[in-house]
mmCIF entry with sequence, helices, sheets and N, C-alpha, C, O atoms, coordinates in Angstrom:
data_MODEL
# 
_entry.id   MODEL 
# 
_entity.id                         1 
_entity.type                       polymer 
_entity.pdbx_number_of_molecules   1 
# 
_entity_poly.entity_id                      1 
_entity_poly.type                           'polypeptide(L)' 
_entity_poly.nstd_linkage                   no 
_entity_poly.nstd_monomer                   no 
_entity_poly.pdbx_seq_one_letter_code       
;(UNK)(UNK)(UNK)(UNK)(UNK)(UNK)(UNK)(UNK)(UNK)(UNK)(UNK)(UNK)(UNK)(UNK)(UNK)(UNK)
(UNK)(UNK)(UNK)(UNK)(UNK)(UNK)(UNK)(UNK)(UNK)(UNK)(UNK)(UNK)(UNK)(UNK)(UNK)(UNK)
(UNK)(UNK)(UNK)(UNK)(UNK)(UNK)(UNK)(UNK)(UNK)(UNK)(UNK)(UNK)(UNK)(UNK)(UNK)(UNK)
(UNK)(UNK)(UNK)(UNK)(UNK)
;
_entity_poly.pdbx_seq_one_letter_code_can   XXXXXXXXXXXXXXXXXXXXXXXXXXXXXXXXXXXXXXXXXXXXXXXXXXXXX 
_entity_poly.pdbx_strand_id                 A 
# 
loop_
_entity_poly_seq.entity_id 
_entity_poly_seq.num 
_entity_poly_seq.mon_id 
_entity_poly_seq.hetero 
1 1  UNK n 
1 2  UNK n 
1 3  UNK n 
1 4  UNK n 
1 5  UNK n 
1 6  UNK n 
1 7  UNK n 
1 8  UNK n 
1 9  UNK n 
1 10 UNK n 
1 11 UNK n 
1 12 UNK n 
1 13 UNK n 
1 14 UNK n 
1 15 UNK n 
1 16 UNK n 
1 17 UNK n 
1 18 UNK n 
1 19 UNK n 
1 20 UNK n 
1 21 UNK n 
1 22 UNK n 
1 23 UNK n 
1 24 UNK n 
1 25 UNK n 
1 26 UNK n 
1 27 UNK n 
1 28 UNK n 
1 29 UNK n 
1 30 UNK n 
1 31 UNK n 
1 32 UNK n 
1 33 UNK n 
1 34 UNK n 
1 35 UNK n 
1 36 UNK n 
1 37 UNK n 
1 38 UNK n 
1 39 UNK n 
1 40 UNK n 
1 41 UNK n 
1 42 UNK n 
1 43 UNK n 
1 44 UNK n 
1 45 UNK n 
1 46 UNK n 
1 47 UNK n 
1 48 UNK n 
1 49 UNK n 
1 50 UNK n 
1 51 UNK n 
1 52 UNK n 
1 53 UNK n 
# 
_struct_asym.id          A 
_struct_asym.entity_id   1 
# 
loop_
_struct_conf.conf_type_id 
_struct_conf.id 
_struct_conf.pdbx_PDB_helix_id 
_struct_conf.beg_label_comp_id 
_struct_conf.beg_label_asym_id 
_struct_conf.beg_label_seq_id 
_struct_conf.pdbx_beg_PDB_ins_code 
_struct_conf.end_label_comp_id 
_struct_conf.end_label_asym_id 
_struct_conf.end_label_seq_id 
_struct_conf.pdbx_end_PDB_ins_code 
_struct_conf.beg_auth_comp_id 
_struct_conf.beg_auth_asym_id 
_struct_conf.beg_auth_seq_id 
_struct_conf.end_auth_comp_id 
_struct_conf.end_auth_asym_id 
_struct_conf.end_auth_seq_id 
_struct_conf.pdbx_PDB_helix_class 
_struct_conf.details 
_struct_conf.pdbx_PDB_helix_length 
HELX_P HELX_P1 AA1 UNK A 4  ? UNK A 7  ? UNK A 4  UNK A 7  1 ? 4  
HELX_P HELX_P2 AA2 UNK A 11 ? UNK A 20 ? UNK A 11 UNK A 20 1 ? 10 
HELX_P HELX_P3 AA3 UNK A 23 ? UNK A 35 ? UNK A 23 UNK A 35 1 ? 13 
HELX_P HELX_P4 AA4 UNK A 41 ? UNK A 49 ? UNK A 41 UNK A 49 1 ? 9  
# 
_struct_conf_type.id          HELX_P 
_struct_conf_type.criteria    ? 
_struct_conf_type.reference   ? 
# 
loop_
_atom_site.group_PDB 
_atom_site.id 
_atom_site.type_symbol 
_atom_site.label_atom_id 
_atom_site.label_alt_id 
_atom_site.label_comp_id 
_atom_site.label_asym_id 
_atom_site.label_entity_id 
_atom_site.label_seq_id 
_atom_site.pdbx_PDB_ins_code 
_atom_site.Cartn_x 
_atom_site.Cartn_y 
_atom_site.Cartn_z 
_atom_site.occupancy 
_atom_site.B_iso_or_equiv 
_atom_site.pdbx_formal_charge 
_atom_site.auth_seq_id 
_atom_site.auth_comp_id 
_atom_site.auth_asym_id 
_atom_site.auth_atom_id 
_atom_site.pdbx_PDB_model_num 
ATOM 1   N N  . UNK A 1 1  ? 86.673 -17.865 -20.573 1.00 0.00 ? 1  UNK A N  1 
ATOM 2   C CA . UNK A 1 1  ? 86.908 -19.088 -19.802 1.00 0.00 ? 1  UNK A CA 1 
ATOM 3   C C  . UNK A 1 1  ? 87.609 -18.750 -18.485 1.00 0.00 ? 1  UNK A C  1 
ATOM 4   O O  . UNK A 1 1  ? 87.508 -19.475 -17.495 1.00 0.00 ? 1  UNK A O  1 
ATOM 5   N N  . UNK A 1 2  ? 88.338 -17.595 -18.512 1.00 0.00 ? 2  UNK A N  1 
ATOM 6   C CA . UNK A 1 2  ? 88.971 -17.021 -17.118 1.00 0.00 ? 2  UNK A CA 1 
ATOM 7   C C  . UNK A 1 2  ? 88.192 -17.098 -16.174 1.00 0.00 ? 2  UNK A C  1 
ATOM 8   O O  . UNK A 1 2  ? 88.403 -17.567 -15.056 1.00 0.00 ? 2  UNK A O  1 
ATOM 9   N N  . UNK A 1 3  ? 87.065 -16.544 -16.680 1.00 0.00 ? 3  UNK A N  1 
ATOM 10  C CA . UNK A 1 3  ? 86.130 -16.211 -15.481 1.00 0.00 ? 3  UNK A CA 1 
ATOM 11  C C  . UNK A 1 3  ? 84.259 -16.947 -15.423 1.00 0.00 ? 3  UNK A C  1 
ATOM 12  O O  . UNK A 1 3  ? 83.201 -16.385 -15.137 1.00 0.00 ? 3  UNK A O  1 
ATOM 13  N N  . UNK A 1 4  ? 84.566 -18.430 -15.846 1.00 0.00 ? 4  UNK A N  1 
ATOM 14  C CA . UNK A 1 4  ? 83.475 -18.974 -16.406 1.00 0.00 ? 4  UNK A CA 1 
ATOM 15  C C  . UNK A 1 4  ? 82.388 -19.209 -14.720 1.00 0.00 ? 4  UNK A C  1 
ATOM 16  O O  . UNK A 1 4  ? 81.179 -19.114 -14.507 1.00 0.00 ? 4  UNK A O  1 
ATOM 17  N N  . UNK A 1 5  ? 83.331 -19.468 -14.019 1.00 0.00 ? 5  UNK A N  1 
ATOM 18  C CA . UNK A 1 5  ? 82.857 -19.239 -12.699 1.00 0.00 ? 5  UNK A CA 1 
ATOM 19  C C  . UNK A 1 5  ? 81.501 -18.344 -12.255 1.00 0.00 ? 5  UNK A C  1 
ATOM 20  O O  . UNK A 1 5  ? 80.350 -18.555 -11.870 1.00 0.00 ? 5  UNK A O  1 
ATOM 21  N N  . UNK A 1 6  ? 82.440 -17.141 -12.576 1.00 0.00 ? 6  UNK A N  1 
ATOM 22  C CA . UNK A 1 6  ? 81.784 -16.180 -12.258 1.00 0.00 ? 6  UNK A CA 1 
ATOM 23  C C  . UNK A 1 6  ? 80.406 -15.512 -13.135 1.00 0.00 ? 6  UNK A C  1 
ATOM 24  O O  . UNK A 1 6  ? 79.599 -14.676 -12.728 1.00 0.00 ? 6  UNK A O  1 
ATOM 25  N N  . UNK A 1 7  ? 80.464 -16.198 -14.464 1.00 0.00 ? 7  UNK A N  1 
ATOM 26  C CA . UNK A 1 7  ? 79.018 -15.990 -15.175 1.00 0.00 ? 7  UNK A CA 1 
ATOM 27  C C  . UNK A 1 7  ? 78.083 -16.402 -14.671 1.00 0.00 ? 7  UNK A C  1 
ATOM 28  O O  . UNK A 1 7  ? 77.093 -15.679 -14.781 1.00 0.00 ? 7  UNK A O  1 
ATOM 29  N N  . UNK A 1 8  ? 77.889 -17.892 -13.785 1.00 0.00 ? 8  UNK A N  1 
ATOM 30  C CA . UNK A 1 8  ? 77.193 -18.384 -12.781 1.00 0.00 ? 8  UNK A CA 1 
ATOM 31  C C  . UNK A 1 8  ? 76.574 -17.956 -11.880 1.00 0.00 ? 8  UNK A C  1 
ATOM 32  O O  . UNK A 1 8  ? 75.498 -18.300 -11.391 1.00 0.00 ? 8  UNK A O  1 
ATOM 33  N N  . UNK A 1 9  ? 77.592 -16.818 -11.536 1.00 0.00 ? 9  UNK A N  1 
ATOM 34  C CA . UNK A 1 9  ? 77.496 -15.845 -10.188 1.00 0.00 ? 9  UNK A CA 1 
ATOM 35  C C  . UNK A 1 9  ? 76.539 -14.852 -10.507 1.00 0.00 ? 9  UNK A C  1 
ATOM 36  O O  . UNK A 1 9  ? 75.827 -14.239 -9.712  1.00 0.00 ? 9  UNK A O  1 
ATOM 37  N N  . UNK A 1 10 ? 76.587 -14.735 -11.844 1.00 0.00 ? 10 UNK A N  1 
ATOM 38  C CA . UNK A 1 10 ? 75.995 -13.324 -12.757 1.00 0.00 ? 10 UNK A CA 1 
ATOM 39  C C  . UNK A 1 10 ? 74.510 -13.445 -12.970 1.00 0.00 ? 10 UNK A C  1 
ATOM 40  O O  . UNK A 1 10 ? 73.743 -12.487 -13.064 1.00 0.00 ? 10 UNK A O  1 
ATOM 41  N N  . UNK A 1 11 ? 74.174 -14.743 -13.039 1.00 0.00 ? 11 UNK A N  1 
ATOM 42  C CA . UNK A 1 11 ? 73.147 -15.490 -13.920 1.00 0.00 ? 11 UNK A CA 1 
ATOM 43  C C  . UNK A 1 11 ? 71.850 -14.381 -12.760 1.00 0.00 ? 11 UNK A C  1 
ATOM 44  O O  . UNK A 1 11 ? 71.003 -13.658 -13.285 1.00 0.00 ? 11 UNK A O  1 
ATOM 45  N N  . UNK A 1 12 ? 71.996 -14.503 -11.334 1.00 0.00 ? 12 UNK A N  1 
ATOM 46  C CA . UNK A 1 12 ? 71.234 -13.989 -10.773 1.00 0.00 ? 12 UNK A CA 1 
ATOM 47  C C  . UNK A 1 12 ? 71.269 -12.185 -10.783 1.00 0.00 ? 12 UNK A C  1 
ATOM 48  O O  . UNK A 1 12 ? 70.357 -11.516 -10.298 1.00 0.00 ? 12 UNK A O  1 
ATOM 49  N N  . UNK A 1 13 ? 71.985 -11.841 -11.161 1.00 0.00 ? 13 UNK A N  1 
ATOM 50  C CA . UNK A 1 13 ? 72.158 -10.333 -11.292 1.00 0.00 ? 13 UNK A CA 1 
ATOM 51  C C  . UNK A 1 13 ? 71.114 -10.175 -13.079 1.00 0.00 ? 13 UNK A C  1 
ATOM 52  O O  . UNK A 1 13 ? 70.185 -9.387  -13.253 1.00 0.00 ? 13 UNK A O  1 
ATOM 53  N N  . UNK A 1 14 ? 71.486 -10.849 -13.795 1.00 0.00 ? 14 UNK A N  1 
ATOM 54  C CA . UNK A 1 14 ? 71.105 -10.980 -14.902 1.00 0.00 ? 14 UNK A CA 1 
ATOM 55  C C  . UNK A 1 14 ? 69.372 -10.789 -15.057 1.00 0.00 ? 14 UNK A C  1 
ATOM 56  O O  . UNK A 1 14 ? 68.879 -9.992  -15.855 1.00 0.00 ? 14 UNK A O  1 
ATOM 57  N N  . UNK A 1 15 ? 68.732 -11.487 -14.336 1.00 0.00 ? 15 UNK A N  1 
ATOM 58  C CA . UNK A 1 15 ? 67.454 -11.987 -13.873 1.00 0.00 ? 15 UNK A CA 1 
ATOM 59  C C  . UNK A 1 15 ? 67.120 -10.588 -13.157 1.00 0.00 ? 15 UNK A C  1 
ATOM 60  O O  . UNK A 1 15 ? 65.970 -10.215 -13.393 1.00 0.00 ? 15 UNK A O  1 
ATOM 61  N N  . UNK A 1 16 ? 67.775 -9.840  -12.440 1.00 0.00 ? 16 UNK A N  1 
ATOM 62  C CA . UNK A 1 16 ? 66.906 -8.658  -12.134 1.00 0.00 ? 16 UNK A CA 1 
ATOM 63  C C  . UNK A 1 16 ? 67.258 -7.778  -12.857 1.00 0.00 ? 16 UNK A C  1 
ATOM 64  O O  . UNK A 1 16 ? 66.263 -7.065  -12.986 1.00 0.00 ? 16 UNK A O  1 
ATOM 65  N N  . UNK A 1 17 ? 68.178 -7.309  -13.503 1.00 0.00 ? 17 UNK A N  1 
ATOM 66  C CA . UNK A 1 17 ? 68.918 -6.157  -15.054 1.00 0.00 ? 17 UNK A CA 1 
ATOM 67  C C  . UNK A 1 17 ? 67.581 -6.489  -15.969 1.00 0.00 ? 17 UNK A C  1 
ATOM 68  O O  . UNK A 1 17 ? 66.934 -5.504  -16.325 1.00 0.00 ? 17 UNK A O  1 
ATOM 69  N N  . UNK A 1 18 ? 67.237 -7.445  -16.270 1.00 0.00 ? 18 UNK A N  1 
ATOM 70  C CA . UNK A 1 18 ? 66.273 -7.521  -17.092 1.00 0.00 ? 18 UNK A CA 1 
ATOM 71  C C  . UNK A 1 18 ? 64.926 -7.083  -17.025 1.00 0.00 ? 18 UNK A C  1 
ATOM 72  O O  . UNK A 1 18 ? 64.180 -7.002  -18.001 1.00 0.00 ? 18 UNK A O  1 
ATOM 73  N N  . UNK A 1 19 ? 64.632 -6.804  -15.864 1.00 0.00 ? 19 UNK A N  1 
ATOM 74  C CA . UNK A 1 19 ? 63.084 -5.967  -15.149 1.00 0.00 ? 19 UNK A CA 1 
ATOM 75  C C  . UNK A 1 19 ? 63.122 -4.247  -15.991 1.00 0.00 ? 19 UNK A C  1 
ATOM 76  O O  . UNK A 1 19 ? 62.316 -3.676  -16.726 1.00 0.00 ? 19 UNK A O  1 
ATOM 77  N N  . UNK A 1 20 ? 64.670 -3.801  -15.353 1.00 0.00 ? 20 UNK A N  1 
ATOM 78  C CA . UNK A 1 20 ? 64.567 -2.744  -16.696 1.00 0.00 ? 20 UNK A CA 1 
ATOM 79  C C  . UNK A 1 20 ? 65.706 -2.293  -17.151 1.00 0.00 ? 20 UNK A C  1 
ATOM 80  O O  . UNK A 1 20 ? 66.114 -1.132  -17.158 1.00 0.00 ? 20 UNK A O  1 
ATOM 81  N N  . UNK A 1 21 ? 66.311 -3.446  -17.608 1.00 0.00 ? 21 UNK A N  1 
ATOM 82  C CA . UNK A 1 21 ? 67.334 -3.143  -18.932 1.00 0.00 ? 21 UNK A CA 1 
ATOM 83  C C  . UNK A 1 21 ? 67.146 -4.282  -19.773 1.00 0.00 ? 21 UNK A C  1 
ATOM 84  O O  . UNK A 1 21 ? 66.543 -5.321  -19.506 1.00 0.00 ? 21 UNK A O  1 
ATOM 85  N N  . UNK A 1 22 ? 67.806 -3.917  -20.944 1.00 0.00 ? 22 UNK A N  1 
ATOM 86  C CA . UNK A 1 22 ? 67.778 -5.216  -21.997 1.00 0.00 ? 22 UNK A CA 1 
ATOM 87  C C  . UNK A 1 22 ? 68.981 -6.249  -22.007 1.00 0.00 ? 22 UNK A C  1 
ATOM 88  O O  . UNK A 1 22 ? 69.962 -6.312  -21.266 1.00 0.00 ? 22 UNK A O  1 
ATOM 89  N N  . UNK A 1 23 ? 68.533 -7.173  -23.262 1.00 0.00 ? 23 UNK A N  1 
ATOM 90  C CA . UNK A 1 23 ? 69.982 -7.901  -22.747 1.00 0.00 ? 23 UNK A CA 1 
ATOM 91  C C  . UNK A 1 23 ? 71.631 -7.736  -22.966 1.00 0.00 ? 23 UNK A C  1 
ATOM 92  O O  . UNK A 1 23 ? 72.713 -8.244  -22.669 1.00 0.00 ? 23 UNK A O  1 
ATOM 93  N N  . UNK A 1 24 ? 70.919 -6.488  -23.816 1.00 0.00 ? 24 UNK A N  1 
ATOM 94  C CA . UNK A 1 24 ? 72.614 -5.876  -24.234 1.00 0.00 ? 24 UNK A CA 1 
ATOM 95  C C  . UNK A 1 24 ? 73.216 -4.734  -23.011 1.00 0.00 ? 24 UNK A C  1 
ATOM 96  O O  . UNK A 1 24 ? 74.279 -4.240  -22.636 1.00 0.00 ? 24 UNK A O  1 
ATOM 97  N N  . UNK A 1 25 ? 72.023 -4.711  -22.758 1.00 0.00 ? 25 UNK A N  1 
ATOM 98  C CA . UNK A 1 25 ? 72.591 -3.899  -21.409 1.00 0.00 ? 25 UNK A CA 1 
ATOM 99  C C  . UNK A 1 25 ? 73.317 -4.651  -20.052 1.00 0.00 ? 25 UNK A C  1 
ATOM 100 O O  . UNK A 1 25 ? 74.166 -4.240  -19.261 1.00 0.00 ? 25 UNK A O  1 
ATOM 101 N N  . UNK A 1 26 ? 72.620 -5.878  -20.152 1.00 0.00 ? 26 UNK A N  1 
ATOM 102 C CA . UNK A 1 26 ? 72.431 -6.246  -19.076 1.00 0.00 ? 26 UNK A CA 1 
ATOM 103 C C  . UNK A 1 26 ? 73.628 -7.250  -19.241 1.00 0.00 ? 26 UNK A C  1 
ATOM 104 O O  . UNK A 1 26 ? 74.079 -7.720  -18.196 1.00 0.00 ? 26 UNK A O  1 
ATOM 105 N N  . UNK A 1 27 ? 74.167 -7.613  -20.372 1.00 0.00 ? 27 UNK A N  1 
ATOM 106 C CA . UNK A 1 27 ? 75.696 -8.252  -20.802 1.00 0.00 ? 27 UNK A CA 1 
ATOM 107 C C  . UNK A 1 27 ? 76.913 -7.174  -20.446 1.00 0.00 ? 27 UNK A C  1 
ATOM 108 O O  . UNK A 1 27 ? 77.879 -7.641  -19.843 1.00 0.00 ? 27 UNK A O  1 
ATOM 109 N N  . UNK A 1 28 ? 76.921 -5.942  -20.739 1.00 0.00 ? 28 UNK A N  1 
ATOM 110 C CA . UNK A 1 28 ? 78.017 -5.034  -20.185 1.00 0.00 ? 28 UNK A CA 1 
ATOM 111 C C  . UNK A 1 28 ? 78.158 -4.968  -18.532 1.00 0.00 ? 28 UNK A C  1 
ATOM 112 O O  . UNK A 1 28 ? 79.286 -5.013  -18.039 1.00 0.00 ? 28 UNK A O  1 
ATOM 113 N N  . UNK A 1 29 ? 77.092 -4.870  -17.768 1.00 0.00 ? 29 UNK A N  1 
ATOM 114 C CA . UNK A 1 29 ? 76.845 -4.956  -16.425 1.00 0.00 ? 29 UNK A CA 1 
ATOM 115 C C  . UNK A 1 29 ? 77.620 -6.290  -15.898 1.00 0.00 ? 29 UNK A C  1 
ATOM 116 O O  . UNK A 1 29 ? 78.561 -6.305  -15.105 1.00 0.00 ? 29 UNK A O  1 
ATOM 117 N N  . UNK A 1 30 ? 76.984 -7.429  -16.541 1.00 0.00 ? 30 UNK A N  1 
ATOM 118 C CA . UNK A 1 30 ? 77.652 -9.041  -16.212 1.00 0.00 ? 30 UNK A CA 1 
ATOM 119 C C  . UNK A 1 30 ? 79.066 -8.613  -16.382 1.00 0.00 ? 30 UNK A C  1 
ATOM 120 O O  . UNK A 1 30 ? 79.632 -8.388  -15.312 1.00 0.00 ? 30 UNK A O  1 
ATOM 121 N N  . UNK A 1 31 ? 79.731 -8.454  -17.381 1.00 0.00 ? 31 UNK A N  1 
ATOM 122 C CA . UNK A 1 31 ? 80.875 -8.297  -17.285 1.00 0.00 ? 31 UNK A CA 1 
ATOM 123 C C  . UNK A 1 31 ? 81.935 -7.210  -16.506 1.00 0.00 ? 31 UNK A C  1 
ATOM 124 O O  . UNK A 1 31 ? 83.135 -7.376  -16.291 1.00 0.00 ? 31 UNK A O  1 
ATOM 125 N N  . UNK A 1 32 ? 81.199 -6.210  -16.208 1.00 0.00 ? 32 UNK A N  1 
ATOM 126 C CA . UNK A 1 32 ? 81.616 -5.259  -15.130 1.00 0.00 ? 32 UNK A CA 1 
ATOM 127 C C  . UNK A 1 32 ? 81.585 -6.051  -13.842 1.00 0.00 ? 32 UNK A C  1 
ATOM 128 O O  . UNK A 1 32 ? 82.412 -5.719  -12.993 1.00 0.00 ? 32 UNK A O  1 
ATOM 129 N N  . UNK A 1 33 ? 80.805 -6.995  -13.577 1.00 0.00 ? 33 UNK A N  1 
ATOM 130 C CA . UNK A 1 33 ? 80.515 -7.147  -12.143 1.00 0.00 ? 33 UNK A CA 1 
ATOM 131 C C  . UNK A 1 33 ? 81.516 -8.202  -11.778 1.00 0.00 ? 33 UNK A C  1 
ATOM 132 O O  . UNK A 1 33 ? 82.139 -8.241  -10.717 1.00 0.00 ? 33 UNK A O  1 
ATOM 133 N N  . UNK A 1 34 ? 81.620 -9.194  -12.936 1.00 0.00 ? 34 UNK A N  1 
ATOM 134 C CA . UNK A 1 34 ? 83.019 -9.904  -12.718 1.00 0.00 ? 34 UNK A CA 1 
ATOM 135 C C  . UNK A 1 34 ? 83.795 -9.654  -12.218 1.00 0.00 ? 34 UNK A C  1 
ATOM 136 O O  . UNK A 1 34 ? 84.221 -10.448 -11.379 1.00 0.00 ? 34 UNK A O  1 
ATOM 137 N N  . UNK A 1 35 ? 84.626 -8.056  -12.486 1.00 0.00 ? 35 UNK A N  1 
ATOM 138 C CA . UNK A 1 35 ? 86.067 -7.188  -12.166 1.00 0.00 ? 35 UNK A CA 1 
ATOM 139 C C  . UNK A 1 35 ? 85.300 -6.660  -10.623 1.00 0.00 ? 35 UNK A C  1 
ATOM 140 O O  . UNK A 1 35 ? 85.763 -7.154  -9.595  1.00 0.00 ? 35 UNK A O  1 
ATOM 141 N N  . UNK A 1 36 ? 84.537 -6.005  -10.546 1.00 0.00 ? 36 UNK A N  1 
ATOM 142 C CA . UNK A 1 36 ? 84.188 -5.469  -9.179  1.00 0.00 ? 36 UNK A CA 1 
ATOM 143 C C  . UNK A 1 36 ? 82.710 -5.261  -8.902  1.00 0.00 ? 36 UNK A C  1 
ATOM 144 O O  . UNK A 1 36 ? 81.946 -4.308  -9.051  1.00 0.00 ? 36 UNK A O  1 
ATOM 145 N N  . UNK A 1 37 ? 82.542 -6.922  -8.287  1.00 0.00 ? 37 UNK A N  1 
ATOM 146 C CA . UNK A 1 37 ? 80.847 -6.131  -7.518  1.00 0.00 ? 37 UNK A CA 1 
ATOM 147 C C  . UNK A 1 37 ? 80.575 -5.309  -6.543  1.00 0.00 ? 37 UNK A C  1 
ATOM 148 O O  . UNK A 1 37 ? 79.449 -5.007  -6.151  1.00 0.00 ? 37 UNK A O  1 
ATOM 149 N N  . UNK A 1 38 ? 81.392 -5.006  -6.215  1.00 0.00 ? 38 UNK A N  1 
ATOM 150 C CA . UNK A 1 38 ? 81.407 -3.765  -4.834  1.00 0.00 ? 38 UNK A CA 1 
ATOM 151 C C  . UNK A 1 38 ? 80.605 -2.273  -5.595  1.00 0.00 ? 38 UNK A C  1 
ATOM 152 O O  . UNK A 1 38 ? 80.173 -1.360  -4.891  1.00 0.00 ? 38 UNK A O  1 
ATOM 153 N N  . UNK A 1 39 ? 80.539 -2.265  -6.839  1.00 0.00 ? 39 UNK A N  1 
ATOM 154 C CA . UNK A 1 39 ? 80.532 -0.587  -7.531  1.00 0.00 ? 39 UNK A CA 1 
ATOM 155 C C  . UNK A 1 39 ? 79.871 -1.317  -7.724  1.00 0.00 ? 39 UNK A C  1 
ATOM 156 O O  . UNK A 1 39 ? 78.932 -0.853  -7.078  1.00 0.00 ? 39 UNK A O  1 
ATOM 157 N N  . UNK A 1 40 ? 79.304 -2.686  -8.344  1.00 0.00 ? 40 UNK A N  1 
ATOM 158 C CA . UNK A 1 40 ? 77.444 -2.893  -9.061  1.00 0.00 ? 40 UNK A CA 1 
ATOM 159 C C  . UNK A 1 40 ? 76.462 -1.651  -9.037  1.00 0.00 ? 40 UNK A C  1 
ATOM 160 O O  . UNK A 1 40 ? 76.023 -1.164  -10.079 1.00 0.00 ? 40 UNK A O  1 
ATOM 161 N N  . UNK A 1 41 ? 76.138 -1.159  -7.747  1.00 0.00 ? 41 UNK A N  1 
ATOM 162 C CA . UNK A 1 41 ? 75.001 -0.571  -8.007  1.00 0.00 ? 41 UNK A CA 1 
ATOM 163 C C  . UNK A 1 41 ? 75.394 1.144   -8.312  1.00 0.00 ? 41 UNK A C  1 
ATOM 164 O O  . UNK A 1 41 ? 74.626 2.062   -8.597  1.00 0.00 ? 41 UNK A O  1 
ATOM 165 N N  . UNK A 1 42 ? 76.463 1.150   -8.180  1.00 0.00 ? 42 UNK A N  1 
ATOM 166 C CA . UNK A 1 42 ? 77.048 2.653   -8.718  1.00 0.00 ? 42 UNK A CA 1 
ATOM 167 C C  . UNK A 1 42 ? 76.927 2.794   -10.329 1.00 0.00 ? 42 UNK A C  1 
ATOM 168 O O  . UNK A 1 42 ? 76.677 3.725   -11.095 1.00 0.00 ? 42 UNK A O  1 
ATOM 169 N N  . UNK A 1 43 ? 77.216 1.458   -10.467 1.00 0.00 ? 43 UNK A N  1 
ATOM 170 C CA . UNK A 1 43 ? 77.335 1.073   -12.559 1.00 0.00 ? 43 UNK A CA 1 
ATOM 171 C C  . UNK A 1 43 ? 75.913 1.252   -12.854 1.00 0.00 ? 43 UNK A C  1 
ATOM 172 O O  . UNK A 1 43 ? 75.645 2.121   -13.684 1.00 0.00 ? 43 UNK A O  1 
ATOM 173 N N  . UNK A 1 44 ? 74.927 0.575   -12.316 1.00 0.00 ? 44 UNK A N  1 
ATOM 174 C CA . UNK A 1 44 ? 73.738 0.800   -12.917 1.00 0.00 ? 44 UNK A CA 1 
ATOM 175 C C  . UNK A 1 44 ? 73.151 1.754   -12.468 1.00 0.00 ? 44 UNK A C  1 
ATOM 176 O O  . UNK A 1 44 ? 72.051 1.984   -12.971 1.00 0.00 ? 44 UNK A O  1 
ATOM 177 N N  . UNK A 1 45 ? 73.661 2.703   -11.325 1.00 0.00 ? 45 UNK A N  1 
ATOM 178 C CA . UNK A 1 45 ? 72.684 4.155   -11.710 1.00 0.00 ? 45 UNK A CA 1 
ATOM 179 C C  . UNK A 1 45 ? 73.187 4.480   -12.780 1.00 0.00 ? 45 UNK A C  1 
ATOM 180 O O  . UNK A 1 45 ? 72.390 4.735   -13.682 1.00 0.00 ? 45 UNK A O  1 
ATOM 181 N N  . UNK A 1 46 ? 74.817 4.602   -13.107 1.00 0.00 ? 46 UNK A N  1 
ATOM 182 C CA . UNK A 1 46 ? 75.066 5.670   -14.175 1.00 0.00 ? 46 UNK A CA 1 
ATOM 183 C C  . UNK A 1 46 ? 74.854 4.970   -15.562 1.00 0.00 ? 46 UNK A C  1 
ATOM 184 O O  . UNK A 1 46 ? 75.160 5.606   -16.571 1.00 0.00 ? 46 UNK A O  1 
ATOM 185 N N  . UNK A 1 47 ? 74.309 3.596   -15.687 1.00 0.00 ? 47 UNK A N  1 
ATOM 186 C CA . UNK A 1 47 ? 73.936 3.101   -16.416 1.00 0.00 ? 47 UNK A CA 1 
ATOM 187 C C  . UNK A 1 47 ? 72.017 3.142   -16.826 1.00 0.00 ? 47 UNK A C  1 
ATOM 188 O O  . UNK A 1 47 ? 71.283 2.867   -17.776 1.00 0.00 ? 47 UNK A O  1 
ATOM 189 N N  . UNK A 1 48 ? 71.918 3.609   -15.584 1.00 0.00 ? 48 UNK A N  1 
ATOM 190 C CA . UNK A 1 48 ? 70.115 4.212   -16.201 1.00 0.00 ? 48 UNK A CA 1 
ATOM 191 C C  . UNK A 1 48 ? 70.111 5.618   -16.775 1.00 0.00 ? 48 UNK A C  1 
ATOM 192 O O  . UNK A 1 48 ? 69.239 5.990   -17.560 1.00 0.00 ? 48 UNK A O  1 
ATOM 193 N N  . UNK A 1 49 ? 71.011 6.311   -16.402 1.00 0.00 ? 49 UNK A N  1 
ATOM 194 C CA . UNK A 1 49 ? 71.168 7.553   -16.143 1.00 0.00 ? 49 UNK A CA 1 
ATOM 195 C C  . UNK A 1 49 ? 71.854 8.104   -18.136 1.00 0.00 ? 49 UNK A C  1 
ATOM 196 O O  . UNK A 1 49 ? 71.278 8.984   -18.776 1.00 0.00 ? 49 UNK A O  1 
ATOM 197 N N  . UNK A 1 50 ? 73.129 7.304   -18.701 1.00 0.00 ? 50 UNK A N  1 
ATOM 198 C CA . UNK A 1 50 ? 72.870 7.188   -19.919 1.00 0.00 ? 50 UNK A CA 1 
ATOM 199 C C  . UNK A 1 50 ? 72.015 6.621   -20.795 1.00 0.00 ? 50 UNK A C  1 
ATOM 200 O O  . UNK A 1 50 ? 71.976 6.805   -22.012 1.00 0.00 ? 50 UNK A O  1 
ATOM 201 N N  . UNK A 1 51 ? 71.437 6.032   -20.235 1.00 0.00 ? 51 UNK A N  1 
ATOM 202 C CA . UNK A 1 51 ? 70.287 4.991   -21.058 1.00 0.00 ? 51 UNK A CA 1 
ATOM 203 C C  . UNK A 1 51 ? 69.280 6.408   -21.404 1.00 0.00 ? 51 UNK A C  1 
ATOM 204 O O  . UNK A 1 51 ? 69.291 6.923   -22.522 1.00 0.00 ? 51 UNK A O  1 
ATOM 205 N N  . UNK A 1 52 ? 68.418 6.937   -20.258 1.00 0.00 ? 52 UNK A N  1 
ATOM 206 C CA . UNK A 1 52 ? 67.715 7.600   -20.358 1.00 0.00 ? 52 UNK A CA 1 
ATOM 207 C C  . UNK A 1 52 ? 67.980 8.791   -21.034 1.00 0.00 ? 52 UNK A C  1 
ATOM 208 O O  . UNK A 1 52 ? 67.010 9.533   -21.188 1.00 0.00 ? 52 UNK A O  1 
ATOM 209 N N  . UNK A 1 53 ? 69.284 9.232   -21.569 1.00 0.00 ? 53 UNK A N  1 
ATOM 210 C CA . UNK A 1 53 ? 69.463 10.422  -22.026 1.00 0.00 ? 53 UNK A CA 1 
ATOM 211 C C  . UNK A 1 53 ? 69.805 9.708   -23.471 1.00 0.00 ? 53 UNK A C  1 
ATOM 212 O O  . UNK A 1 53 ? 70.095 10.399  -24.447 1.00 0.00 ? 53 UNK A O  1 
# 
């Protein structure tokens, strides 16, 4: 509820995570991006990057 705001904000990040991640993936990301979207796209390289291994 802290940050119910900002799930809103997410909803559109959500919508492209899903092209190629799932939704459990794509729930850890939402919640990372809350604390800092500035690193977003740093999180999901190293987030393809374990996926794939």
């Amino acid at each position: 509820m802290c940050s119910f705001l900002s799930y809103h904000d997410t909803m559109s990040y959500s919508d492209h995570l899903s092209d190629f991640s799932n939704q459990s993936q794509s729930r850890q990301i939402m919640h990372y991006v809350e604390f800092s979207g500035t690193t977003f796209v740093e999180y999901v390289q190293a987030t393809e990057v374990y996926v794939s291994r």
